[in-house]
N, C-alpha and C positions, 0 to 999 in steps of 0.2 A: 756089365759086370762092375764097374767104378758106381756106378750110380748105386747098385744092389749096398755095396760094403758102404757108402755113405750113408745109408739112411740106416741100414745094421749101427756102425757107428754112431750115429745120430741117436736111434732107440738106445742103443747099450749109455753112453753118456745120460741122455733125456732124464730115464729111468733113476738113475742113481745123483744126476742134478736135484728130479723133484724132491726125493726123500733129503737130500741134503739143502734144498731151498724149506721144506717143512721145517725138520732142524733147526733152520737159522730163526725161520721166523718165530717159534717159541722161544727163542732167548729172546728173541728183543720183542717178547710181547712187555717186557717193563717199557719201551721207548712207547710205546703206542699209549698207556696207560697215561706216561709223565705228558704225554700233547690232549689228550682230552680233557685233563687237567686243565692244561695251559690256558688250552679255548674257553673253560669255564672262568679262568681269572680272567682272560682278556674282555671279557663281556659284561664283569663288575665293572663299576664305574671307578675312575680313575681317581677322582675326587682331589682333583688338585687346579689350578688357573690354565687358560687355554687361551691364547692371544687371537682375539677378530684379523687384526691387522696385525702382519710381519715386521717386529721392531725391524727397521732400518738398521743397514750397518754400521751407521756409527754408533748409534744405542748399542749394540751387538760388543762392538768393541771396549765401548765404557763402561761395560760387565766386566769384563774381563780384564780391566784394568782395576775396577772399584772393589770386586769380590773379594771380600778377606781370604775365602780360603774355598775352593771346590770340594766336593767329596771324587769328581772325577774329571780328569782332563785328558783328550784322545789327541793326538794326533795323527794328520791324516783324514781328509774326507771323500775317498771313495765308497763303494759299496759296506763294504767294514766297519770302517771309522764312524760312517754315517750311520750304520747299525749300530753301532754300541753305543753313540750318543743316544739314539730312540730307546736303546732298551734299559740304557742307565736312570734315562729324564723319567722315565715311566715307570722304574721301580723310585720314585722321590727322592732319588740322589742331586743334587745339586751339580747341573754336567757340564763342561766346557768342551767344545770343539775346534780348533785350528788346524785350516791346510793351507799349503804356502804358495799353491796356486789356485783353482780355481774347483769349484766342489765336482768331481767325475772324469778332472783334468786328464787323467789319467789311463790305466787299462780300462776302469770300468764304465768307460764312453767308446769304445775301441771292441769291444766282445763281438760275437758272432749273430747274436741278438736272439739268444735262445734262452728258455729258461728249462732245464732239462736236467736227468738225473744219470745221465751219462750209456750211452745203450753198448759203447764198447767198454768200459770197464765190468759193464753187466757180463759182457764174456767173457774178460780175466777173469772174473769172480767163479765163474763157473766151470771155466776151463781147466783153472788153477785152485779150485775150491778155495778160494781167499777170502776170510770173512771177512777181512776189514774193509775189502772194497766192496762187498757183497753191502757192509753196512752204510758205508759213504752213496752206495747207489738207492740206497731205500731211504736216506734221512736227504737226498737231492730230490726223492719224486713227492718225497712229505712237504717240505718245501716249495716246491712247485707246484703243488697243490692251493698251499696258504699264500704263496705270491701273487697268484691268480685271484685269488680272492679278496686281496686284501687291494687290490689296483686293476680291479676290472678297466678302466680306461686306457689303462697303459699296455695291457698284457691279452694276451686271448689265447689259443689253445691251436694248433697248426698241427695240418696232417706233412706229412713227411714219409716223399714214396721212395722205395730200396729196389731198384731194377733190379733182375735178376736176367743174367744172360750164359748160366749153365743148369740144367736141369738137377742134379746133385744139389745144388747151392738152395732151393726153394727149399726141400726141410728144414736145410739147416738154419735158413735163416728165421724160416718160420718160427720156430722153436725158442728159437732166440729172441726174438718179438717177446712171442706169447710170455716167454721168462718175463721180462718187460714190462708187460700188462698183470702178469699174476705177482710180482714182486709191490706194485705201485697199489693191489688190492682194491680199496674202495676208493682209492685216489685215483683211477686212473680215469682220464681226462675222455677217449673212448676204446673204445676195443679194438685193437690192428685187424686188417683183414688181407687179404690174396686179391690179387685182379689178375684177370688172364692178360693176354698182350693185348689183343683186340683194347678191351675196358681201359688199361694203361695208357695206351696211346691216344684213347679218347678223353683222358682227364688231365696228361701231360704232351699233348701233339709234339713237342719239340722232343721228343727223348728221340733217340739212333733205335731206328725200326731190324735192322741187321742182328738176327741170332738173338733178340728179345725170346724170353720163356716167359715172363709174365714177371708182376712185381708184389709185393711185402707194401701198407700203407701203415703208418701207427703214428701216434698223434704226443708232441711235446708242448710246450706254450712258447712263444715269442714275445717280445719285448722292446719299449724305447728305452734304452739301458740310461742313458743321460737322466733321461726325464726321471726313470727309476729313483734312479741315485737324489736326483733333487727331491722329488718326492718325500723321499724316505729323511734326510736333511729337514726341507723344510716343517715337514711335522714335529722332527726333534725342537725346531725353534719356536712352533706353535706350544710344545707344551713347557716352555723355559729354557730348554739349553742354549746358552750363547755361543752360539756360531760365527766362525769369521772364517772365509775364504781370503786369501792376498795375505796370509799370517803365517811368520814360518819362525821356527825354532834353530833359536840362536845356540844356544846351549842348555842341559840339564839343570835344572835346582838341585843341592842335596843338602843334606842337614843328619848332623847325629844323632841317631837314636839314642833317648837316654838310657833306656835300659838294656838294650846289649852294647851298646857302644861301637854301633856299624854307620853307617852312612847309607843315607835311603832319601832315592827320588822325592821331590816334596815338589814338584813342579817343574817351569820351563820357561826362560828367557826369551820371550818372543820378538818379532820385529813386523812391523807394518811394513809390508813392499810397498804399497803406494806413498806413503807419506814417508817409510824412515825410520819412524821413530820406533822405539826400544819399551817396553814392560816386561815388569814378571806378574804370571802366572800362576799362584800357588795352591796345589791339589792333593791330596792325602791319595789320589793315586793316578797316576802319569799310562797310557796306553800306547802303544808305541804299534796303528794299525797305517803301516804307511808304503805294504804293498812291493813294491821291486827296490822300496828304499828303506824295507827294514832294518838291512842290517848297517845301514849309514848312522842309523838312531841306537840299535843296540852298541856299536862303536863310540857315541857320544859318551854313551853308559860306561861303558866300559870299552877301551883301545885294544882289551887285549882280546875280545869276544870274538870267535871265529864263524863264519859266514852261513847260515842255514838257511838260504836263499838261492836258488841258482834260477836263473831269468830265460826264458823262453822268447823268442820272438814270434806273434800269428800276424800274418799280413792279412788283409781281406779288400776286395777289389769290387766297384759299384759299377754295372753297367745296367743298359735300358731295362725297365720293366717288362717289355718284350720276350725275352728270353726264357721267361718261367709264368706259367700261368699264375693267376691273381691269389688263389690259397691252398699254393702247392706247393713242396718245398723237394727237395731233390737230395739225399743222401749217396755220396760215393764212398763207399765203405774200406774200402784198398785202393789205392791211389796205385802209380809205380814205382811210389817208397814207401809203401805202408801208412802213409798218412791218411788221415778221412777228409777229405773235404762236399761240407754242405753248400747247399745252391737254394736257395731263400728269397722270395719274394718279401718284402721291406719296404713301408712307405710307399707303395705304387713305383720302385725299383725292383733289383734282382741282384741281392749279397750274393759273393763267393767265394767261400776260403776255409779253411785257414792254414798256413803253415805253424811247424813247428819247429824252429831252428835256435839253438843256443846263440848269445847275443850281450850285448854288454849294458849293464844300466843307462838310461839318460832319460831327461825327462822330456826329450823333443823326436823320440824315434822316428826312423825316417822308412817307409815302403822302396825296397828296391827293384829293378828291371828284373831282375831273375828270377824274383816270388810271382812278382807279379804274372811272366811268362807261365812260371810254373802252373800257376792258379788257370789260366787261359787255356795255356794243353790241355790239362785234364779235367774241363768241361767241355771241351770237344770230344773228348775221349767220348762223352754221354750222349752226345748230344746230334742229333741228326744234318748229315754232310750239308741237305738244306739250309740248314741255319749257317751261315758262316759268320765264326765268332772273332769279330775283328778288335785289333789293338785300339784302331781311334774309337773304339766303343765305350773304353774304361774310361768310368766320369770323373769317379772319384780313386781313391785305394790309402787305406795305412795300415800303421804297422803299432800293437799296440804290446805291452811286457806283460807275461804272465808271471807271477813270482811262486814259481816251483820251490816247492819244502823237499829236500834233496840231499844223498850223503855227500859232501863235499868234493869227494873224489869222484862222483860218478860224473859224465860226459854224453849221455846218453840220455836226454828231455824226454823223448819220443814213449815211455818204458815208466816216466816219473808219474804216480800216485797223483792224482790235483786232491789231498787230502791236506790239513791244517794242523799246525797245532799251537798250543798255548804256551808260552814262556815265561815263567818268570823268575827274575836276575836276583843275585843276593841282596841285590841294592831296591830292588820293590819295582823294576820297571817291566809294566805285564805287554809282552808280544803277541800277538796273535796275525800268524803269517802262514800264507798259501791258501788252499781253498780255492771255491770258484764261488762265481755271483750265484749261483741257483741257490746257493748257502748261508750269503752274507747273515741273515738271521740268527740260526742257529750258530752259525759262529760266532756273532756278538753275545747271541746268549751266554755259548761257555763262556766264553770270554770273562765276561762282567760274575757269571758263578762263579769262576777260581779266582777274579779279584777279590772281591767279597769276603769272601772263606778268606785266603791269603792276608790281606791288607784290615780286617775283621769290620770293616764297614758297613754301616746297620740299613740293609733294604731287604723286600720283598723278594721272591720268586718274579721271572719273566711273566710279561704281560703281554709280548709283541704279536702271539699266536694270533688269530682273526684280529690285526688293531689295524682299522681302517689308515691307509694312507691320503695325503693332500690329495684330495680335488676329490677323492674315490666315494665319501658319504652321500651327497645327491646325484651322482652319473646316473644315468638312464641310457640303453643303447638307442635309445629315441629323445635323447636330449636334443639333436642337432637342431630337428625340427620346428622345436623354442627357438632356436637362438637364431632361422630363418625367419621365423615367425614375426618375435617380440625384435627384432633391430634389422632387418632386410639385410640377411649376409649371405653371400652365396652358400650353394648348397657343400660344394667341396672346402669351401671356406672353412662352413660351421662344423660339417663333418669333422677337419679337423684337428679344430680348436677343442671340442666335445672331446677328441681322444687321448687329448695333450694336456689338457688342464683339468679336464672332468667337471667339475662343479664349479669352479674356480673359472669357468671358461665365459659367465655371463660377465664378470671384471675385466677381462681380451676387452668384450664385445663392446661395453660400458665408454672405455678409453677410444674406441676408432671412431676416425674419424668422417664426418659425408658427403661422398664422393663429388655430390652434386649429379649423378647421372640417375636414370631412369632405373636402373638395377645393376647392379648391388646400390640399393642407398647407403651402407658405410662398408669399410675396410678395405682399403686401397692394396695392393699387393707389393710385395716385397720387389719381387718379378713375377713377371706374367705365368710361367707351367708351374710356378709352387704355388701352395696355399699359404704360404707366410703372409701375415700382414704387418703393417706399420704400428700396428698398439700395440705388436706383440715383444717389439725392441723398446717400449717403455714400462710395459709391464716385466721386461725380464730385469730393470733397474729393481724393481722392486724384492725379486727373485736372489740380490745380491750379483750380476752380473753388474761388471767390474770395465770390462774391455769389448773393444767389437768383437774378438773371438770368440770370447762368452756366448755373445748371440749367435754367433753362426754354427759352432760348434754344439752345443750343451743345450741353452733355453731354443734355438730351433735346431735343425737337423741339415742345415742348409750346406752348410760346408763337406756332410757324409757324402750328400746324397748326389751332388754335383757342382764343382770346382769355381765350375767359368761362371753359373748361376751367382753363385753366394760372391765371387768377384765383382760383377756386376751389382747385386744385391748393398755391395762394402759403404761407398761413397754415402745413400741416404742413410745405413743404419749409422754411420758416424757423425751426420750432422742431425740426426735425432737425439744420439746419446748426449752428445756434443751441449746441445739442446737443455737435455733436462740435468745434464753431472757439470755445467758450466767449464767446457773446456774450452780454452783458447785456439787459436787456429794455429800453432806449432804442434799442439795437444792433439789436435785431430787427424795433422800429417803426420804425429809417431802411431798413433792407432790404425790410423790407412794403413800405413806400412807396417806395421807390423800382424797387421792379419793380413797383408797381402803374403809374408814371408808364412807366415803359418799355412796356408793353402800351397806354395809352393812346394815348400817339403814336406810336411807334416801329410798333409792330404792331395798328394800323388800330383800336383798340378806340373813338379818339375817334369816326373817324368811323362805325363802327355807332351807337353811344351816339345820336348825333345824327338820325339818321333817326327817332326821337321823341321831339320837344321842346313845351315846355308853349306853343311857337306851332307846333306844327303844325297844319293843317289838317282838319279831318271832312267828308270827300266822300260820303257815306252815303246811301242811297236813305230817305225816311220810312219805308218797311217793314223795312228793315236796323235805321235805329236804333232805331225801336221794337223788335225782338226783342231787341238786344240793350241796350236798356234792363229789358225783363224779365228778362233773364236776371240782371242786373247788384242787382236788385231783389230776386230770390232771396237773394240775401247781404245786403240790405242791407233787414231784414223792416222796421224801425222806419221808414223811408224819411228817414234821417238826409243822405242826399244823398253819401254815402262810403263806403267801407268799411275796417275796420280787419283783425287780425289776429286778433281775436278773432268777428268774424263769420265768416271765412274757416273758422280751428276748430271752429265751430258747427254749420256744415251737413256739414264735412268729420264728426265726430262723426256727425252724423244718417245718413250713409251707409256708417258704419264703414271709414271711411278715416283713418290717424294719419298726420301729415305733423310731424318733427322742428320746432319754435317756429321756433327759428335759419334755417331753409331757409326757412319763409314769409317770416320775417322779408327775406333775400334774394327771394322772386321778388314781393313786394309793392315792395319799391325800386327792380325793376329799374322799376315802373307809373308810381311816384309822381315824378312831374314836378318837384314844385316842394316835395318833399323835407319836407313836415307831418307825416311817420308814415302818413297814411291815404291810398284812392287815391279819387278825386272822380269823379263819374257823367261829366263830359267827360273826365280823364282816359282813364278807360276806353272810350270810345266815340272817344277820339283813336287810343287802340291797337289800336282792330278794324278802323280806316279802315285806317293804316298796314299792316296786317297784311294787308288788302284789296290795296291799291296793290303790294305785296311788296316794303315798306321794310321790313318787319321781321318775324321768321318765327322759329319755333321758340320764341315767347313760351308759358312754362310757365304764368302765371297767368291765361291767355286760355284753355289747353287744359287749365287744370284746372276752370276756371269752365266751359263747357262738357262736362265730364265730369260735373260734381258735376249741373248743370240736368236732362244725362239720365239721369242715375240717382234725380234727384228725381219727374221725372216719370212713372220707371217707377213708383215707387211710391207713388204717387197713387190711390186708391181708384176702382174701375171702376163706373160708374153702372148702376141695378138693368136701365133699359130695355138696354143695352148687354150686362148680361151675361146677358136672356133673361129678363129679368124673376126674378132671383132664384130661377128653376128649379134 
């Protein structure tokens, strides 16, 4: 009977959604009209200089010192900023960009890694006949369309399956799909379909077999959201804008208008973090795209300006690749707060998240124990009792600010529009704030249209529609092959480099160096389970990275994707940079540490570290901890009550195993709790509970200890009755 009246509901709805999905999209056959357009100017030639080589940052900055006057200056170089610089350089406005940390520092290195046009506001829209988000949902799948297109190396098209585990629920959500697909029209990337449970199970093994009815597939695109953002950057600098990341704004310029007699933005007092020193800027018109820190910059503008920003916090959590098949991505559309959180394969990992929790600006956000839990529950929730989904699993996790456009008073994130809008101040200072990345374009576009008009500045119509991004004009999906071919690099190597750089990726290949081995003859690895190489921390100098973070963070993905790698990874990447930016050995111990501090809290390192602490708990059965009291006893022959590094080498010796000093030295500290040099019989029996519970996993000095005990054991002398009485 429930199921009868749902699908009654479902038609009666259905019905009078299409006639009013028909409706909408006759009004906005003008938008369709203005992007064919677009495509046609994007494919004119641009006819203006385009740089072979990436002026350097200091050139970058002695633009921006020398330029008499810009016709635009952005502030801010996330997805945004960095768009409006591409779309400003490209209608031949003369463009400046400064951000005051590092270009995607930000949220737009933090996102979910989707490029999407949002499939539950497609329901508000529907539910609530809302056109505005009906139309925010069609100008996200337009966009995702031209994203896709415009960075095939970076981006691809991902299927994303919607378990279904009540029989009512497959209309409905079919339906809703299909809305999806028929809103995205000739854009849509392919056609959602139905799987029965059987099919389901066999394209996603790990989903929870219990009370499946079968599932909903439909297809968004994915994204290296960092790479994006540089991308998108770097082409603005190929075609003239001067860009500088490490540049932040000290104060507003203004100056009287002579003929009203107002005061209007005329630029921006900047300051050089690395070096200090102080310029101005000066721009006929000031963009103020700076994300969760808008309204710090509309406050510069004006003290008295009240806040049209309210900050969201998404945490998202990085655990093994295991957990989700290689291109399949997992939607849980009702959480047990209403939240949706995705489950995404990444990089040969498996993203999870996101929350949504009201939060307070800053620009170092930290992932807490609680999201993180959160996120953990409820992919178990999905996910089959088989799989046990453990805490020491989490490699990486953060937390990054979303800058909700919001009424002041409202309290309620969960409910906020991710729509944008344009501002601009009595005094000429143009904001453009909220949105999401699947948009950055079209919102640069407005953006730069109501400058224009507003501030009467003489450019073209936008260009960005089909405008090839860095690296995107020679990619081939069979580039990698070359770059196996023409310089011997492994195959996951060139893979990719091909998908990171595009065209751009035979300059990686050009810089590595030869190994000296039989294969790979060049490009030495970062660490051994990534594909990072060592050229790729001297080509990201060239990228404008700044800092070791830079490279772990943004020019690779090292830092995302796993903690104690990219830690490991830290020491050569900073005697490389070290290497080519002439840092002194003081210089190199603030960059260690300060990207060791960045992985601590920024990207979840505190909290694994924490899951075994010198008060943690030993929940141990007597049989458990007596075995692995023996075992622990093997190393520790004198029964000194510890063990050092030197019993570790003594039994490793007796089984002809050589482990380099320095690396015990590392997996004995990850043990030692309370940091003596040695690790102490509780110690150890703290770490086999923890490892028990699945607070902590992948510990090398638990699985070497148990390596070495059964190799000890094998060779152990066989007693005479045993072996036949010495026959």
């Amino acid at each position: 009977m429930a199921f009868q009246k749902a699908v009654k509901r479902t038609i009666l709805i259905g019905g009078g959604t299409l006639t009013t999905i028909y409706g909408l999209a006759q009004l906005s056959e003008h938008k369709k009209k203005q992007s064919r357009l677009s495509y046609v100017k994007a494919a004119e030639p641009i006819g203006m200089y385009h740089h072979d080589e990436l002026p350097s940052r200091e050139a970058q900055l002695m633009a921006l010192k020398t330029t008499k006057e810009f016709d635009v200056l952005i502030v801010g170089g996330g997805a945004t900023g960095s768009g409006c610089a591409l779309d400003a350089v490209t209608r031949n406005l003369k463009t400046a960009l400064v951000e005051r940390d590092d270009f995607s520092s930000g949220t737009s290195s933090r996102s979910t890694k989707l490029i999407h046009g949002g499939v539950r506001y497609l329901q508000k829209a529907i539910m609530k006949l809302d056109y505005e988000q009906y139309m925010m949902v069609k100008e996200a799948l337009h966009e995702r369309s031209n994203l896709l297109e415009i960075a095939p190396h970076l981006s691809s098209p991902l299927p994303i399956m919607l378990p279904v585990y009540k029989w009512w629920q497959l209309p409905y959500f079919w339906f809703g799909i299909k809305m999806y697909d028929l809103v995205a029209g000739t854009e849509c990337l392919k056609s959602s379909y139905v799987l029965s449970k059987t099919k389901a199970l066999e394209l996603f093994p790990m989903l929870k077999k219990d009370e499946l009815v079968g599932a909903i597939v439909y297809y968004d695109g994915q994204h290296n959201d960092a790479r994006m953002n540089l991308a998108v950057a770097l082409t603005a600098a190929r075609y003239g804008a001067a860009i500088a990341n490490y540049t932040e704004v000290v104060r507003l310029l203004k100056e009287t208008d002579p003929e009203s007699g107002k005061e209007r933005v005329c630029g921006a007092r900047c300051r050089d973090v690395i070096t200090g020193q102080e310029f101005d800027v000066r721009a006929k018109c000031v963009i103020n795209a700076t994300g969760p820190f808008t309204d710090t910059l509309r406050k510069m503008d004006d003290p008295k300006n009240s806040n049209i920003c309210q900050p969201s916090a998404g945490v998202h959590i990085v655990i093994p690749g295991y957990y989700s098949p290689d291109h399949m991505g997992l939607l849980d559309p009702a959480t047990s707060d209403g939240r949706v959180i995705f489950f995404l394969p990444w990089e040969k990992m498996t993203i999870a998240g996101t929350t949504d929790t009201p939060t307070d600006v800053t620009a170092h956000p930290i992932p807490t124990e609680e999201d993180i839990n959160f996120i953990l529950t409820e992919v178990r929730n999905y996910l089959s009792p088989d799989v046990e989904v453990r805490r020491g699993d989490v490699l990486a996790a953060w937390s990054g600010i979303r800058p909700l456009v919001t009424d002041p008073n409202s309290k309620d994130t969960q409910s906020i529009c991710r729509n944008h809008i344009v501002n601009i101040s009595d005094s000429g200072l143009v904001t453009i704030a909220g949105g999401k990345w699947t948009t950055y374009r079209a919102m640069a576009e407005e953006t730069l249209d109501a400058a224009i008009k507003a501030l009467k500045l003489k450019a073209g119509p936008s260009r960005t529609v089909g405008f090839m991004l860095e690296g995107a004009k020679d990619w081939t999906p069979t580039m990698y092959i070359r770059l196996v071919q023409d310089y011997g690099l492994e195959i996951e190597v060139a893979q990719h480099l091909a998908s990171t750089y595009g065209g751009k990726a035979f300059e990686v290949a050009k810089m590595a160096q030869v190994t000296g081995k039989r294969w790979p003859i060049v490009g030495k690895r970062l660490v051994s389970e990534f594909p990072y190489i060592e050229s790729e921390v001297q080509y990201a100098i060239k990228e404008y990275a700044c800092t070791a973070i830079d490279v772990i963070a943004r020019r690779t993905r090292l830092g995302f994707l796993n903690v104690q790698a990219a830690d490991e990874a830290l020491p050569r990447i900073v005697e490389i940079m070290g290497k080519h930016l002439k840092w002194n050995e003081q210089k190199k111990k603030e960059e260690l540490e300060a990207a060791k501090q960045f992985l601590y809290y920024e990207m979840g390192y505190k909290s694994r570290s924490e899951q075994l602490t010198d008060r943690s708990e030993i929940s141990l059965t007597p049989s458990e901890a007596e075995r692995y009291k023996k075992r622990f006893h093997k190393f520790d022959k004198d029964k000194k009550g510890f063990i050092t590094i030197v019993d570790v080498q003594r039994v490793l010796e007796s089984i002809s195993v050589q482990i380099d000093e320095n690396a015990l030295h590392e997996i004995l500290n990850e043990v030692d709790l309370n940091k003596n040099g040695q690790v102490e019989l509780n110690e150890f029996l703290q770490l086999m509970s923890a490892i028990q519970k699945g607070q902590v996993s992948g510990s090398r000095l638990a699985i070497l200890m148990k390596t070495a005990e059964e190799n000890l054991d094998q060779r152990e002398p066989v007693s005479v009755d045993r072996s036949g009485g010495g026959v």
